[in-house]
LORO-264126 format. One line per 5 residues: number of its first residue (from 1); for each residue y, x negated, z of N, C-alpha, C. Coordinates in Angstrom, 2 decimals, padded with zeros to 5 digits. Layout:
% residues N
NUM> Y,X,Z,Y,X,Z,Y,X,Z  ...
This chain:
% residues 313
1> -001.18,-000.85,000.00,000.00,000.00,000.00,001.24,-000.89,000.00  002.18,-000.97,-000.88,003.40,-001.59,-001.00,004.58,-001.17,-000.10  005.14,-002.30,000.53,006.35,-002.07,001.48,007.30,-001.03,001.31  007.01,-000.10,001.90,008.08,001.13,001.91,009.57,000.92,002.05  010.07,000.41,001.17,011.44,000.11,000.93,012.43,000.68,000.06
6> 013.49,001.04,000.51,014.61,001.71,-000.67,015.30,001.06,-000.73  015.85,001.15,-001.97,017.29,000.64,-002.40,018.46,001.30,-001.20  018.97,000.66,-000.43,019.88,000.79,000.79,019.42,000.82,001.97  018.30,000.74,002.16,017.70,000.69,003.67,017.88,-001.10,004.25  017.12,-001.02,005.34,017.60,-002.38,005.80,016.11,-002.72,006.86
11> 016.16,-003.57,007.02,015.00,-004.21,008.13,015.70,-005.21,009.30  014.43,-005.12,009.93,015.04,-006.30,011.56,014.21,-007.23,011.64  014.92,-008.35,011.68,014.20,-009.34,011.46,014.19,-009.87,012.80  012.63,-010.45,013.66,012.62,-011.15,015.27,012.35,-012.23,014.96  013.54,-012.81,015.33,013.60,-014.20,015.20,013.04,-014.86,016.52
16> 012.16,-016.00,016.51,011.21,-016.87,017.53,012.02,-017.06,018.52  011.35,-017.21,019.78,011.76,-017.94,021.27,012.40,-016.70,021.82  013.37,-017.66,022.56,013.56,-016.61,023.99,015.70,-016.92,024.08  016.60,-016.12,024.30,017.58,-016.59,024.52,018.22,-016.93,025.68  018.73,-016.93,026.30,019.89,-017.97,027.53,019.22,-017.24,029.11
21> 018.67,-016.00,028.93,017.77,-015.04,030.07,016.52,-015.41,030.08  015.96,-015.81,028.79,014.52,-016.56,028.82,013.81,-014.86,028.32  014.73,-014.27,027.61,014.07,-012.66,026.82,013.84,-013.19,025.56  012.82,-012.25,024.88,012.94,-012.71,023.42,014.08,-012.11,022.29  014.28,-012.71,021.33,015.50,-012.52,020.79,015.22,-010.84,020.26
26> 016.38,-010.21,020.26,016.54,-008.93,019.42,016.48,-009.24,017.94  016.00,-008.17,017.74,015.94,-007.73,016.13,017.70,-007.67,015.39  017.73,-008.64,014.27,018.92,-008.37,013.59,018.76,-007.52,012.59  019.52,-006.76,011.74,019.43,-005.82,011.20,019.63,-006.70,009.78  018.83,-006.52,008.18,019.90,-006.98,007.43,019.41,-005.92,006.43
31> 020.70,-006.11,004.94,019.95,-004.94,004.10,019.79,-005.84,003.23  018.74,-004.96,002.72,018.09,-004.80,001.48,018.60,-005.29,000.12  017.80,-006.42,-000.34,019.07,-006.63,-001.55,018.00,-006.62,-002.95  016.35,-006.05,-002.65,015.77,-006.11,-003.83,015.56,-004.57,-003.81  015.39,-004.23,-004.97,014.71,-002.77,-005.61,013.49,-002.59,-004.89
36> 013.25,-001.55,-004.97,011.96,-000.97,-004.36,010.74,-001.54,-005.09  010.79,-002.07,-006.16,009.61,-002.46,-006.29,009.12,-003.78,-006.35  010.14,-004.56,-005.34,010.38,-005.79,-004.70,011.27,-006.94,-005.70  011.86,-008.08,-005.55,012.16,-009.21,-005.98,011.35,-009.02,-007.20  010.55,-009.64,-006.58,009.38,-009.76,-008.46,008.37,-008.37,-008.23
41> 008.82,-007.72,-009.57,007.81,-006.14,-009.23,006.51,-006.84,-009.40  005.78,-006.16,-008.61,004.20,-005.86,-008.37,003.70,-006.62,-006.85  005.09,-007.87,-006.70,003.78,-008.55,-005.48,004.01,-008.00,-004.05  004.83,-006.98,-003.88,005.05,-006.37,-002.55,005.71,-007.73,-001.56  007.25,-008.00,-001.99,007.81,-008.64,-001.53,009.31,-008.00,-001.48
46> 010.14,-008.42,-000.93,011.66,-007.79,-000.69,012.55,-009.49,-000.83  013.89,-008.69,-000.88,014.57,-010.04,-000.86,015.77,-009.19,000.13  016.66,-010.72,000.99,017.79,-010.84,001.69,018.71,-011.34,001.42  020.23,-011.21,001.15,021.33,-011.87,001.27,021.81,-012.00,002.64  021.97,-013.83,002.90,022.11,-014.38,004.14,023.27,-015.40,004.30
51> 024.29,-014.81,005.08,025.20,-015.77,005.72,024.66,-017.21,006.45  024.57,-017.89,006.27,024.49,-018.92,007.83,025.83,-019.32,008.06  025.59,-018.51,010.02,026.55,-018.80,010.69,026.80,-020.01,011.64  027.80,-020.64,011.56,027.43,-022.40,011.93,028.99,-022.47,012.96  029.78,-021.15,012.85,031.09,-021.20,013.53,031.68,-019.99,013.94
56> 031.89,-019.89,015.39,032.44,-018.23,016.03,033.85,-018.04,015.35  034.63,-016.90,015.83,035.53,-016.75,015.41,036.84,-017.38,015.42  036.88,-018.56,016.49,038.05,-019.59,016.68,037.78,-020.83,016.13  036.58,-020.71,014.96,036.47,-021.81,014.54,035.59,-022.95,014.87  035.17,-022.64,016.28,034.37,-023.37,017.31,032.68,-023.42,016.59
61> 032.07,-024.56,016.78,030.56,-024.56,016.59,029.68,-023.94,017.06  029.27,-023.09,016.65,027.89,-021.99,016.96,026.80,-021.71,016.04  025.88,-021.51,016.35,024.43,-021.66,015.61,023.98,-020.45,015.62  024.00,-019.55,014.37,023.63,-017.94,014.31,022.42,-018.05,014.48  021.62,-017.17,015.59,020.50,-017.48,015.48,019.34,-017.22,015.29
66> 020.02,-015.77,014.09,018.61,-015.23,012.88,018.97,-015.82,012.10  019.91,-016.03,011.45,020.90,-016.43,010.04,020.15,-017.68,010.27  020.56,-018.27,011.00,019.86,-020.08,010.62,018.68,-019.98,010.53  017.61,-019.35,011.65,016.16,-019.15,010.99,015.38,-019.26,009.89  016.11,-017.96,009.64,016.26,-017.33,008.00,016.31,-018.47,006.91
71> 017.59,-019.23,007.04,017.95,-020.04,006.34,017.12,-020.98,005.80  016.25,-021.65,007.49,015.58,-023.12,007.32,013.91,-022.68,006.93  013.60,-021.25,006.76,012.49,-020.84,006.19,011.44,-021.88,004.99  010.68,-021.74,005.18,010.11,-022.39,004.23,009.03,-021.94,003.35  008.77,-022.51,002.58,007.52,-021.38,001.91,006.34,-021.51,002.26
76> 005.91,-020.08,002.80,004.45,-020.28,003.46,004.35,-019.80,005.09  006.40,-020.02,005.71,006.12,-019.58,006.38,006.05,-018.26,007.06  005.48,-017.64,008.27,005.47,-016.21,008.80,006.65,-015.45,009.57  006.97,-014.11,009.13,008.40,-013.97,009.86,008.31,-012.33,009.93  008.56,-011.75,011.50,007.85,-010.70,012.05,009.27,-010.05,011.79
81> 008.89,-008.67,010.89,009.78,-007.89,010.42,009.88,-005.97,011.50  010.21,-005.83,011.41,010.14,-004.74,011.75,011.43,-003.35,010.90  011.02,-002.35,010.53,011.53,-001.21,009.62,010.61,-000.63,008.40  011.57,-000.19,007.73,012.74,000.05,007.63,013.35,000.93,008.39  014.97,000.67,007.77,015.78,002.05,008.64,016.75,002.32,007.56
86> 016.89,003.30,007.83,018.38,004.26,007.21,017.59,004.87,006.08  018.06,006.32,006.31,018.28,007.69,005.55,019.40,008.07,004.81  020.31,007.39,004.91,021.69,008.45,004.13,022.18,007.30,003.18  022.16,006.07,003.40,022.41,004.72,002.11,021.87,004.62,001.26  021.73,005.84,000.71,020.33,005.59,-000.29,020.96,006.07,-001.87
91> 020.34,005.51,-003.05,020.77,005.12,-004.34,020.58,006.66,-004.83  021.42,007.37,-005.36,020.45,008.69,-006.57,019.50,008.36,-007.01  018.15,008.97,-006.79,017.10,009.21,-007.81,017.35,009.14,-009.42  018.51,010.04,-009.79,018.42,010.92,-011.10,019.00,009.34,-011.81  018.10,008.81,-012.79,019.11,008.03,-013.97,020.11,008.82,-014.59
96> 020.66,009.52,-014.65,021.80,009.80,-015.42,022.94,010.06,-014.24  023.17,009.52,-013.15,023.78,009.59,-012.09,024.49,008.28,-012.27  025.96,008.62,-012.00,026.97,007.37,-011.66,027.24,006.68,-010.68  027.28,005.59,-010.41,027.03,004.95,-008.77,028.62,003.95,-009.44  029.60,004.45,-008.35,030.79,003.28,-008.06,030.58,002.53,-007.09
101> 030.44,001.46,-006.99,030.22,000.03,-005.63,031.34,-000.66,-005.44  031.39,-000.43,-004.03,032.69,-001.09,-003.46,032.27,-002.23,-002.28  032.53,-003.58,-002.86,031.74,-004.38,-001.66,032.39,-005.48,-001.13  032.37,-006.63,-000.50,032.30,-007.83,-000.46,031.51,-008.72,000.53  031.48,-009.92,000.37,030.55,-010.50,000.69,029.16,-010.21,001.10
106> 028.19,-010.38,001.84,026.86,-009.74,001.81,026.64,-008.78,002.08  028.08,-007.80,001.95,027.90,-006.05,001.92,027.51,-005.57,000.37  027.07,-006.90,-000.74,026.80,-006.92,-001.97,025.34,-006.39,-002.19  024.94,-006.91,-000.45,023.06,-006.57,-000.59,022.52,-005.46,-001.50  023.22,-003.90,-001.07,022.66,-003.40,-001.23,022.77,-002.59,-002.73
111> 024.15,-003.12,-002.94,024.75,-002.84,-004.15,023.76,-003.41,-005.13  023.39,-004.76,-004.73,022.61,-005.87,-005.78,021.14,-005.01,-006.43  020.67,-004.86,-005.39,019.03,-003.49,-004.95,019.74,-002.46,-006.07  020.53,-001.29,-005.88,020.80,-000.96,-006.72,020.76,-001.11,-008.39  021.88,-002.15,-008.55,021.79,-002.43,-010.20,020.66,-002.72,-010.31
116> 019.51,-003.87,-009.54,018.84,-004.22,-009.97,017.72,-002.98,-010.60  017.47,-002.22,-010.11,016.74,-001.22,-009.93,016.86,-000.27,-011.23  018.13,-000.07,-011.76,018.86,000.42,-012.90,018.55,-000.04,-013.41  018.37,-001.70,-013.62,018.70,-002.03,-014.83,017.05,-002.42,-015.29  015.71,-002.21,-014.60,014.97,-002.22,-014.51,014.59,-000.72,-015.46
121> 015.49,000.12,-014.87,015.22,001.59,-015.70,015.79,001.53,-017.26  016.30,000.61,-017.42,017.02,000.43,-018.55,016.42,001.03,-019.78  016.48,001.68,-020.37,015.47,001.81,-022.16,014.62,002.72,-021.70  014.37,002.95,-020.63,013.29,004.12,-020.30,013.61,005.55,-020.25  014.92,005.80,-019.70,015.85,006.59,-019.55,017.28,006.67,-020.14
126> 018.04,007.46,-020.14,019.48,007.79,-020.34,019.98,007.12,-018.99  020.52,006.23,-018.86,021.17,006.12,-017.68,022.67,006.51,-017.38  023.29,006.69,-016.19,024.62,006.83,-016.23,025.70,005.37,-016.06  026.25,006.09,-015.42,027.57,004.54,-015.61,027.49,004.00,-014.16  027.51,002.59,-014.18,028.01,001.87,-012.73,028.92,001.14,-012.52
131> 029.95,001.27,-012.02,031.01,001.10,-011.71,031.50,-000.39,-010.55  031.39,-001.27,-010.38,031.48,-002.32,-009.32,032.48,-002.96,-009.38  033.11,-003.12,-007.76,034.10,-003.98,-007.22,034.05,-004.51,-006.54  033.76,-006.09,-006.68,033.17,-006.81,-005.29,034.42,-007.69,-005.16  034.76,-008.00,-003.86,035.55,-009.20,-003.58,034.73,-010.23,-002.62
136> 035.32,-011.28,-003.09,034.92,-012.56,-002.78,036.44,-013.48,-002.05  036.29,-014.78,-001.46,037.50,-015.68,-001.03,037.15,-016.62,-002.48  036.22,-016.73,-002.57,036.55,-017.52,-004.11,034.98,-017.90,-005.21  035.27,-017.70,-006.00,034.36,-017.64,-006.75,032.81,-018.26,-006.61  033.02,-019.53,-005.50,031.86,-019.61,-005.29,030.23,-019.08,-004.30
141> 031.64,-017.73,-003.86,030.56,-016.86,-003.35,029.94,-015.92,-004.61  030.07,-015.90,-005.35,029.22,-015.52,-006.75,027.48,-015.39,-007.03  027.21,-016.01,-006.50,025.37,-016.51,-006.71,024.56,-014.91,-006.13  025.30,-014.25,-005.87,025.01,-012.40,-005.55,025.19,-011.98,-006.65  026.32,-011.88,-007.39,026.70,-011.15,-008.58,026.71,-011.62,-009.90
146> 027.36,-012.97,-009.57,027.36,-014.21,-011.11,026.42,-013.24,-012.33  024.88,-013.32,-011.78,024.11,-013.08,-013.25,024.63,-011.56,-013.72  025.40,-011.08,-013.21,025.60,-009.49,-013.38,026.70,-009.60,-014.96  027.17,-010.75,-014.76,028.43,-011.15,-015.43,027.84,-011.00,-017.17  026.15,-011.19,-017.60,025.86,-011.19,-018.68,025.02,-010.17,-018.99
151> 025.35,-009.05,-018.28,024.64,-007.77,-018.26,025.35,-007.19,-019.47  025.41,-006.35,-020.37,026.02,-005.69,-021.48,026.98,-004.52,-020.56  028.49,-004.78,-020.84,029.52,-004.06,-020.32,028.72,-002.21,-020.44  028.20,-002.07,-021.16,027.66,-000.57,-021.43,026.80,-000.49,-020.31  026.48,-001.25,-019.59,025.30,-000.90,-018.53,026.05,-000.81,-017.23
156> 026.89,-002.42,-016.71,027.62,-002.02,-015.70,029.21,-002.52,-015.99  030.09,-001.76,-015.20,031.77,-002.35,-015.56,032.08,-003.08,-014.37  031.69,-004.18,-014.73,032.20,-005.39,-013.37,033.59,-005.86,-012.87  034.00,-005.76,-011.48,035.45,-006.22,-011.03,035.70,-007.19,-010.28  035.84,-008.42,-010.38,035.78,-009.26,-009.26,037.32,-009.50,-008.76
161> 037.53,-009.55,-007.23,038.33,-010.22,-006.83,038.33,-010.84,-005.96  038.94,-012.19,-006.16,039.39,-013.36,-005.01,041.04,-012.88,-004.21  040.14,-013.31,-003.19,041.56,-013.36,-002.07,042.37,-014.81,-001.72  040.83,-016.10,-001.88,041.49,-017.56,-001.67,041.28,-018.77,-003.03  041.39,-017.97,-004.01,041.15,-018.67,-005.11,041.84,-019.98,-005.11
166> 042.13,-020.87,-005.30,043.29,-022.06,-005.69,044.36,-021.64,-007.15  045.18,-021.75,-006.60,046.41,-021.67,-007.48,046.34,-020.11,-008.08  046.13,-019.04,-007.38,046.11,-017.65,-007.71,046.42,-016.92,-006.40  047.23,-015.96,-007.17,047.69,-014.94,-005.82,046.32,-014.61,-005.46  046.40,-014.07,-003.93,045.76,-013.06,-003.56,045.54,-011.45,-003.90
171> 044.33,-011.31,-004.33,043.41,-010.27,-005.07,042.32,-009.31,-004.36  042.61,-008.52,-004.01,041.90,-007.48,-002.83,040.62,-006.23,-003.86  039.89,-005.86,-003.41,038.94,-004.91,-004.07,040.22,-003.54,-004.60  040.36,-003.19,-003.54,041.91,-002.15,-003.99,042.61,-002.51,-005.09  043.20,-003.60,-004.97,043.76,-003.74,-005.75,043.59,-003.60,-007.60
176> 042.11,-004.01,-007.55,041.27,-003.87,-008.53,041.11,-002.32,-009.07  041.07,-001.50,-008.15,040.89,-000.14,-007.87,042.11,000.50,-008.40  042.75,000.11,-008.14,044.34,000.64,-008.80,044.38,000.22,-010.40  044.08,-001.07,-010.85,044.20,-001.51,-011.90,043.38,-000.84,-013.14  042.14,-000.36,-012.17,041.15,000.30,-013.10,041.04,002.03,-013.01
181> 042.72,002.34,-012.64,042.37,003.65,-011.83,042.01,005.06,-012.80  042.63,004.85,-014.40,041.88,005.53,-015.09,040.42,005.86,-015.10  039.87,004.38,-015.48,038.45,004.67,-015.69,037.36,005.38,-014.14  038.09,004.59,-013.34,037.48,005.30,-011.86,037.86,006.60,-011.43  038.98,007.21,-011.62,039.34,008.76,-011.73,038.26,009.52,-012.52
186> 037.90,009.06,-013.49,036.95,009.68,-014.15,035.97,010.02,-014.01  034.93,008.95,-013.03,033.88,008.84,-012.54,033.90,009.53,-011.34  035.26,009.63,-010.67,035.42,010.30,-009.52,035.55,011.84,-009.95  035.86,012.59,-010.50,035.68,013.38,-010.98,034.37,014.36,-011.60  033.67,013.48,-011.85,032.34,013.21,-012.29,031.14,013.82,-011.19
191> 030.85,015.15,-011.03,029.74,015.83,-010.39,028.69,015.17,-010.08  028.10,014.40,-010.81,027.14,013.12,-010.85,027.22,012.06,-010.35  028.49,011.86,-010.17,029.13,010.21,-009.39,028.47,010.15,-008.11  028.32,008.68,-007.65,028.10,008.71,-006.00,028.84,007.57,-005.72  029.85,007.22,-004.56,030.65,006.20,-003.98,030.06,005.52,-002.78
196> 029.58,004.40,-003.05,029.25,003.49,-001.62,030.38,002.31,-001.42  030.47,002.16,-000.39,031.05,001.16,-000.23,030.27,000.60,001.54  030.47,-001.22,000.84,029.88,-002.07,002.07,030.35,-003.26,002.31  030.99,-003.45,003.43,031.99,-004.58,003.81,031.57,-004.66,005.64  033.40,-005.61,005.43,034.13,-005.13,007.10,034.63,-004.24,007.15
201> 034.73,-003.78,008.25,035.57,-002.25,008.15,037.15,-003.13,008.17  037.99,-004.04,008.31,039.04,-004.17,008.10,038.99,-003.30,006.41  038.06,-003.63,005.85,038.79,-003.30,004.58,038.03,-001.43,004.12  038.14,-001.26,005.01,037.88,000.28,004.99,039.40,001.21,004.63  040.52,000.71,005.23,041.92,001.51,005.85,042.32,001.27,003.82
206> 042.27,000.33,003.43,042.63,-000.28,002.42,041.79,000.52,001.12  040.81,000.26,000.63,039.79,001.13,-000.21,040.17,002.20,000.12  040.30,003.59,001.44,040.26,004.63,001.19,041.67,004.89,000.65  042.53,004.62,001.02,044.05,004.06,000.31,044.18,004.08,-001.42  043.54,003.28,-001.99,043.09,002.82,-003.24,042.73,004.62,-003.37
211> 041.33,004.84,-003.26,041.18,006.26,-003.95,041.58,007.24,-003.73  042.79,007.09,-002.51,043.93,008.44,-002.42,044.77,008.16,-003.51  045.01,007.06,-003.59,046.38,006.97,-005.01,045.41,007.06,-006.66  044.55,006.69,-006.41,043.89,006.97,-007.93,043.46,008.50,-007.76  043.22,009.08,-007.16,042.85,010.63,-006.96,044.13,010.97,-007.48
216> 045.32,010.99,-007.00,046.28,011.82,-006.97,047.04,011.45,-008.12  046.54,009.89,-008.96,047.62,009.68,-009.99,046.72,010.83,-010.95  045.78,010.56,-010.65,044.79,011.59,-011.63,044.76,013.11,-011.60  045.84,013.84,-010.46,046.22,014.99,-010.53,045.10,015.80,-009.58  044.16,014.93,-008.61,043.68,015.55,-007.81,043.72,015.33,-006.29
221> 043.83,016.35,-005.54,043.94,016.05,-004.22,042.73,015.62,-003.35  043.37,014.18,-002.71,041.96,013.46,-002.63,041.46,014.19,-001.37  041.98,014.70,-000.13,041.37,015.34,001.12,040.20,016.24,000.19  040.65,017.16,-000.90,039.47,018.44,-001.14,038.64,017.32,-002.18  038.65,016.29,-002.71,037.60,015.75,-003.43,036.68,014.61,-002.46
226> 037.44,013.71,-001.06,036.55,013.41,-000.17,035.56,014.31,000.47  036.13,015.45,001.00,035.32,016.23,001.53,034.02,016.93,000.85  034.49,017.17,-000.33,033.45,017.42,-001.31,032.44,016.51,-001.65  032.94,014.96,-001.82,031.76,014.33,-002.01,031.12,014.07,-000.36  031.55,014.20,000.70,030.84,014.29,001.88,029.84,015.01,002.21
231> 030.20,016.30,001.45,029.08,017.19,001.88,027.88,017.14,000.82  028.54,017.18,-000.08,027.08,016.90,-001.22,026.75,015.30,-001.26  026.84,014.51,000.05,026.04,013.32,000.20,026.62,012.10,-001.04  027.72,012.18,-001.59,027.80,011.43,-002.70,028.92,010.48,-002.10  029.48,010.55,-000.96,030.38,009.52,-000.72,029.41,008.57,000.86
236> 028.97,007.24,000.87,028.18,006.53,001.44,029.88,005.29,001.89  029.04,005.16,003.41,030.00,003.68,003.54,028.98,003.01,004.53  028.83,001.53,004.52,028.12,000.94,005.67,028.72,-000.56,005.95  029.88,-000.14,007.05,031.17,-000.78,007.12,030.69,-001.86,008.90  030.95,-002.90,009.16,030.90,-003.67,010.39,032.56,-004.47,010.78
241> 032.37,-004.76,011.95,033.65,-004.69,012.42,033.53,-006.23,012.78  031.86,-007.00,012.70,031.89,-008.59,013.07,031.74,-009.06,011.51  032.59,-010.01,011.08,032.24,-011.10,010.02,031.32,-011.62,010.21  030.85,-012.26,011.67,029.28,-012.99,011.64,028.46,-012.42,011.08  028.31,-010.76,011.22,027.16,-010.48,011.01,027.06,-009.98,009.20
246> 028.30,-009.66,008.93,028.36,-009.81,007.58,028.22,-010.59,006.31  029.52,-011.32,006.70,030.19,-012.74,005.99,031.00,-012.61,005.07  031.46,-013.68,004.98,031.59,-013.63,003.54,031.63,-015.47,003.03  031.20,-015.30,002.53,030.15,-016.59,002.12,029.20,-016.32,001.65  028.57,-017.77,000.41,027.54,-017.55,-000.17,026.72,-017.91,000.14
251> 025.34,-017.38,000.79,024.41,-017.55,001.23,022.99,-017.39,000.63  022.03,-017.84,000.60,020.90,-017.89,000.16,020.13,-016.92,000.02  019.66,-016.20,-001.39,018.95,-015.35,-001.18,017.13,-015.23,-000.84  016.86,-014.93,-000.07,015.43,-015.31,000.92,014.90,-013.77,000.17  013.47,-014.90,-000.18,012.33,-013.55,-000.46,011.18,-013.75,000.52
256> 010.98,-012.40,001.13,009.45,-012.51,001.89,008.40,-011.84,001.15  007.32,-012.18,001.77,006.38,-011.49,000.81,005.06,-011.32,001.45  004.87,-010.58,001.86,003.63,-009.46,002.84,002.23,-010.57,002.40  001.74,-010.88,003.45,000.45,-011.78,003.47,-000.84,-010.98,002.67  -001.16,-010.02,002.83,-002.32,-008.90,002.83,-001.63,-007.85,002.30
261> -001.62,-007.30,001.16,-000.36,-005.88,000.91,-001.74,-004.69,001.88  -002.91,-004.71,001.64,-003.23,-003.66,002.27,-003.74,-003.90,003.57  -003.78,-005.23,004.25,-003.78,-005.20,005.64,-002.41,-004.60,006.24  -001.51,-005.09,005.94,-000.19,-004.70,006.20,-000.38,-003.13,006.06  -000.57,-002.66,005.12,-000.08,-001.22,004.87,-001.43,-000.58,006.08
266> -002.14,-000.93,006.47,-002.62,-000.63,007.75,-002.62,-000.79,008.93  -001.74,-002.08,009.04,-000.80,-002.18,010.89,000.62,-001.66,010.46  001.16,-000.58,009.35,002.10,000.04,009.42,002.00,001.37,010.15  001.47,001.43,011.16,000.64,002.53,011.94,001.86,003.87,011.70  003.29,003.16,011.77,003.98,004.67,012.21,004.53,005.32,010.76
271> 003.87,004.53,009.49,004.19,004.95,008.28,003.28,005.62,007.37  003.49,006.79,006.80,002.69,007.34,005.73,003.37,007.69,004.50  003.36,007.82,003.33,003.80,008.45,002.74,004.63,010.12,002.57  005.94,009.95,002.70,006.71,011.06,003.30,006.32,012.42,002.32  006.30,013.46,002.75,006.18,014.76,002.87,007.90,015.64,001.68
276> 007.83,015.79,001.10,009.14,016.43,000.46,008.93,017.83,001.23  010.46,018.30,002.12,010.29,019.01,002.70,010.37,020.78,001.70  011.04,019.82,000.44,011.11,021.10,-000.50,009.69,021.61,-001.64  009.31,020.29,-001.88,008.42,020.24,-002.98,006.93,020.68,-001.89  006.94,020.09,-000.98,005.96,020.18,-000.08,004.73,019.60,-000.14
281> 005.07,018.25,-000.98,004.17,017.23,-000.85,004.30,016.22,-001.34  003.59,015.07,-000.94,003.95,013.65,-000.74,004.90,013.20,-002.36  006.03,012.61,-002.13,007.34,012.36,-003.33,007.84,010.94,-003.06  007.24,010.32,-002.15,007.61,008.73,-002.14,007.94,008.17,-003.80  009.33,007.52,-003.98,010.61,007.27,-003.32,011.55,008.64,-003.56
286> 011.46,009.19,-002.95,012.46,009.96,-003.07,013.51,010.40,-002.22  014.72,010.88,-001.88,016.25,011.04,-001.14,015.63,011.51,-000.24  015.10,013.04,-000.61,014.66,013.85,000.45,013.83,013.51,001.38  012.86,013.29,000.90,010.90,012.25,001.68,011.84,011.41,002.16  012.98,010.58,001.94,013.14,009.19,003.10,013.83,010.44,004.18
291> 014.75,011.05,004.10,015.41,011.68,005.13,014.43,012.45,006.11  013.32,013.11,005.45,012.12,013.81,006.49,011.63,012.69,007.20  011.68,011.88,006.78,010.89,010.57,007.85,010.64,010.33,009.43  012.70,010.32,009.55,013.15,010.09,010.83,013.12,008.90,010.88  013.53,007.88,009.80,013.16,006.29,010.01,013.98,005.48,010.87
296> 015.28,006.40,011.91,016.44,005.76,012.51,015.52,005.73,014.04  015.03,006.70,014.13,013.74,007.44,015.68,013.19,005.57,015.83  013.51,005.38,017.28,012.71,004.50,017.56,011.36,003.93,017.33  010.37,005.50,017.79,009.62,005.63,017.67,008.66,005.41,015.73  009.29,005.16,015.32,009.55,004.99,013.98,009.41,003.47,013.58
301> 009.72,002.79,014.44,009.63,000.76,014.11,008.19,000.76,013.99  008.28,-000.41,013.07,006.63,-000.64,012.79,006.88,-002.24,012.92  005.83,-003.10,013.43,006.19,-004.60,012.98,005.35,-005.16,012.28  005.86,-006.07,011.56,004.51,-006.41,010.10,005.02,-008.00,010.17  004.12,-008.79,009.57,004.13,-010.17,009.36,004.40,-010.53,007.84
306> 005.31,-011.03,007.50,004.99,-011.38,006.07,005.17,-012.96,006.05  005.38,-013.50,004.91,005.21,-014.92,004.65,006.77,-014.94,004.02  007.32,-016.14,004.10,008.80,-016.74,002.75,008.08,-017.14,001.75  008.58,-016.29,000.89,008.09,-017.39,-000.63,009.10,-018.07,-001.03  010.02,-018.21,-000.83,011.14,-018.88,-001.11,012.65,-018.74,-000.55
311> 013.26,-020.07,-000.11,014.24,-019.75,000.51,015.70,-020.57,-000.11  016.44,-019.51,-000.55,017.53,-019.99,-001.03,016.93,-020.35,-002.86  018.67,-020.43,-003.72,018.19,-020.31,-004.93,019.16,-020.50,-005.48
């Protein structure tokens, strides 16, 4: 049975030993940055976008201490996962559905899972339009998005902005948002559209800003078009208030990869294939089946062992 994973969910990773109480370390949370049908489809593996944190917020030396784990991984070795989680971050099913992405730094994860996943559907389907705005401090946090750059403009409309480029003003995701506010009015408009956005929440006040003035240059009032996409599930945010745990920096993307796919899928004791509460029977991957789950319920963690096949790239 292959790792029950969606495009926007996330896992906890227990990192070894014990911390400063002599407890063992908590589970960090990270998301998801491969498609559901893993990094490389078929071998029941996932991939991570990873900060290593090497400095607190005054600048001072500190040693993150899943992030470095993570980091110094090697191939071959074992690393005790526990999830997934989250119900409501989750990608449209329907290919002919529009997804706008609003991100920066390794709030790119899940955005990345996404396209990838699309563009996997590519030729099989009608697909719809994807829309992306990632900011970066400077281009060499790229190694998330870079290959996106030779994707055919008809598949996705890419926006990058730097905030610490050399010899260039400062360049905000908003700002981008304004520049492109035709074509994104459109999509916003668009019954089919869905809006995620994944950062720091500093840049939450800013983005919702951006699509009040593109709403309204576009002749619509953005309070009755937020609320609307709220309730029909089409407006997503998964915003943090620490940079550590975010980043922004380019960090290594880490693939794990399940030792046994069907030993594993049998010490997943608290997982089965979900139930569609409408269809009324088993619809794995689907919006609905992840939300019947309850995958946020404690009771809900599963812990599994997998292996690194590779770390960093």
């Amino acid at each position: 049975m292959p790792f029950p994973v969606l495009e926007g969910q996330s896992i906890g990773i227990l990192p070894p030993g014990v911390d400063e109480r002599g407890k063992p370390h908590v589970a960090r949370q990270y998301s998801i940055a491969s498609p559901r049908n893993g990094e490389r489809p078929g071998y029941n593996n996932l991939s991570l976008t990873v900060k290593r944190v090497t400095v607190d917020y005054g600048g001072q030396p500190v040693r993150g201490v899943c992030s470095n784990y993570l980091c110094d991984l090697k191939k071959g070795d074992t690393v005790k996962v526990i999830g997934p989680f989250g119900a409501s971050f989750l990608m449209p099913n329907h290919p002919r559905s529009n997804i706008v992405m609003i991100c920066t730094g390794t709030g790119s994860a899940p955005m990345r899972a996404m396209t990838e996943y699309r563009r996997r559907l590519r030729g099989k389907f009608e697909g719809g339009k994807l829309m992306l705005f990632f900011g970066a401090r400077t281009q060499k946090e790229l190694p998330y998005f870079g290959p996106l750059m030779n994707l055919p403009r008809d598949f996705i409309d890419v926006n990058f902005a730097f905030s610490r480029a050399p010899d260039s003003p400062k360049r905000y995701v908003q700002d981008l948002m304004r520049e492109r506010a035709a074509d994104l009015a459109a999509l916003l408009k668009d019954g089919d559209s869905f809006v995620y956005v994944c950062g720091l929440k500093s840049m939450e006040e800013g983005v919702l800003a951006a699509l009040r003035d593109v709403a309204t240059q576009a002749g619509v009032q953005w309070e009755e078009l937020a609320g609307r996409l709220k309730r029909e599930g089409r407006l997503h945010r998964r915003l943090t208030e620490n940079d550590l745990l975010l980043g922004h920096g380019a960090g290594p993307i880490i693939v794990l990869t399940s030792v046994l796919p069907a030993l594993l899928g049998q010490r997943c004791l608290s997982w089965k294939p979900p139930v569609c509460p409408r269809k009324g029977r088993s619809s794995y991957p689907s919006r609905c089946a992840m939300r019947a789950t309850g995958l946020r319920a404690p009771n809900s963690w599963s812990r599994k062992s997998t292996r690194a096949s590779c770390c960093g790239r």
